[in-house]
N, C-alpha and C positions, 0 to 999 in steps of 0.2 A: 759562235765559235769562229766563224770568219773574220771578225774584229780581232779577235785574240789571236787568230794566225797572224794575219797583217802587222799587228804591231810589233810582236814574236820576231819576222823577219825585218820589217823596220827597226828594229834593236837589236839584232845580231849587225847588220850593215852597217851602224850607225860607232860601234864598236871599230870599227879599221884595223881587225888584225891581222896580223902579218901572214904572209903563203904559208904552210906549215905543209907536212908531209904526213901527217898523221894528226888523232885528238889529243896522243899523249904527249906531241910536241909543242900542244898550247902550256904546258905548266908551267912554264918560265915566263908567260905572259900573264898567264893570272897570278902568279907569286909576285908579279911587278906592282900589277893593279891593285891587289889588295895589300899587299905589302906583309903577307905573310907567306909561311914555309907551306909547301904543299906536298902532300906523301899521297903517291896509286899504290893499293893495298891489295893482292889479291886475297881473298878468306871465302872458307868454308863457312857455307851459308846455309841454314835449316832450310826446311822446308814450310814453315809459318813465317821466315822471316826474308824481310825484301830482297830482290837480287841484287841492289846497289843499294849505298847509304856517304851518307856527308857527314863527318866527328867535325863540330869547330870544338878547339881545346883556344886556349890564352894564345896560344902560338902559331898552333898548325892546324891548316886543315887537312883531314884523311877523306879521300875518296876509296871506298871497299868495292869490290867488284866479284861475280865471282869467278873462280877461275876454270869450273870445271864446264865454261860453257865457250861459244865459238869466241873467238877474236873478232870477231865483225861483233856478234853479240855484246861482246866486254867493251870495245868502244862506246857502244851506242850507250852501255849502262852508265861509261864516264862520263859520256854527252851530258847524259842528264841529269847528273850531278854537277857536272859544270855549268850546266841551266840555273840549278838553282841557286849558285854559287855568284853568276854573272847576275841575276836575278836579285840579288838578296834575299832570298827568303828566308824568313827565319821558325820555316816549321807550324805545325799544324795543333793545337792543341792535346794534350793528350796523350801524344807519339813521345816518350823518355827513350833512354839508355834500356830500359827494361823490354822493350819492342825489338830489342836486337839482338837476344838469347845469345850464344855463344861467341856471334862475331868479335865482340869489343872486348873479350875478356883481357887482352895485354893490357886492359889501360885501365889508370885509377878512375873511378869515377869522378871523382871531386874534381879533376881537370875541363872535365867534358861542359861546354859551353850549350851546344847545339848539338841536336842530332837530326837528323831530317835521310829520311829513305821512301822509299814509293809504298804510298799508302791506298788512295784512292783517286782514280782520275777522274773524280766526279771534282776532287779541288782543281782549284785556279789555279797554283802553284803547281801541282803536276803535272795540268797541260802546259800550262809556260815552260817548265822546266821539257816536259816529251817535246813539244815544237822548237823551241832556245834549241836544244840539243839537235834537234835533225835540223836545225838550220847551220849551228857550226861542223855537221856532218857535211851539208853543201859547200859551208864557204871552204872545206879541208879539199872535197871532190875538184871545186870551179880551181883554186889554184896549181893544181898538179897538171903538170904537162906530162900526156901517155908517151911514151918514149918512140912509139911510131906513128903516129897519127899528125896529121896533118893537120891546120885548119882547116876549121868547116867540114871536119869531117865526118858526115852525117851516122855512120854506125854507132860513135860514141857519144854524139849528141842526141841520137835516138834511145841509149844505153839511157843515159842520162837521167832526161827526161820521165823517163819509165821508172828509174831506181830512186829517184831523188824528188819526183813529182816536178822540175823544173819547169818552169813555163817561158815562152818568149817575152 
């Protein structure tokens, strides 16, 4: 697991993206890279069925989220969608459209390319995609300047540290 973290944040770094103020203000950056449309979806989410999920259709990616939980939580579920997204992965055997009970019902199925939502974090793709994600959760924290804090100044670097696992 320690290799996989390493690399995880070795390839967020390696990425150079821009200061951003939030993760849903990466989408103009992954719409660049990949060169498609990308929609954040909130949806009512069963309770069998993942708290996040990635639709690749011909065009667009959807990231779903759900929305009746915190905003810190809803980030961290885009995180990780945008893990696997930055990631490439393209899904786990087995997991269809049919794994996603009423989220997807707007959309034809015959468009749907990919589906990929959190399955088991025994796969490789899920850790990558949970550590990808809390690593562009860091690179969103490291670019924000607190509006009072000063360099060096240790209460937020101790906040930090503690909320973000950052190390020297």
């Amino acid at each position: 697991m320690r290799r996989t973290r390493r690399a995880c944040r070795t390839f967020v770094r390696s990425l150079q993206l821009p200061p951003v103020a939030g993760i849903r203000d990466l989408v103009p950056e992954l719409e660049r890279r990949t060169g498609r449309s990308l929609q954040l979806q909130p949806a009512e989410i069963g309770l069998s069925a993942p708290c996040g999920m990635w639709i690749a259709t011909r065009a667009t990616d959807y990231v779903f989220y759900d929305p009746q939980t915190s905003r810190a939580h809803q980030d961290h579920i885009i995180a990780h969608e945008f893990g696997h997204m930055l990631k490439q992965h393209r899904g786990v055997p087995g997991y269809s459209s049919a794994n996603a009970e009423g989220l997807i019902q707007m959309m034809d199925p015959s468009v749907i390319e990919l589906v990929l939502g959190r399955t088991d974090y025994d796969e490789i793709e899920e850790q990558e995609a949970e550590l990808v994600g809390s690593y562009l959760q860091q690179h969103i924290h490291a670019s924000r300047i607190p509006v009072n804090a000063q360099p060096g100044d240790l209460t937020a670097d101790r906040v930090a540290k503690t909320f973000l696992r950052q190390r020297d």
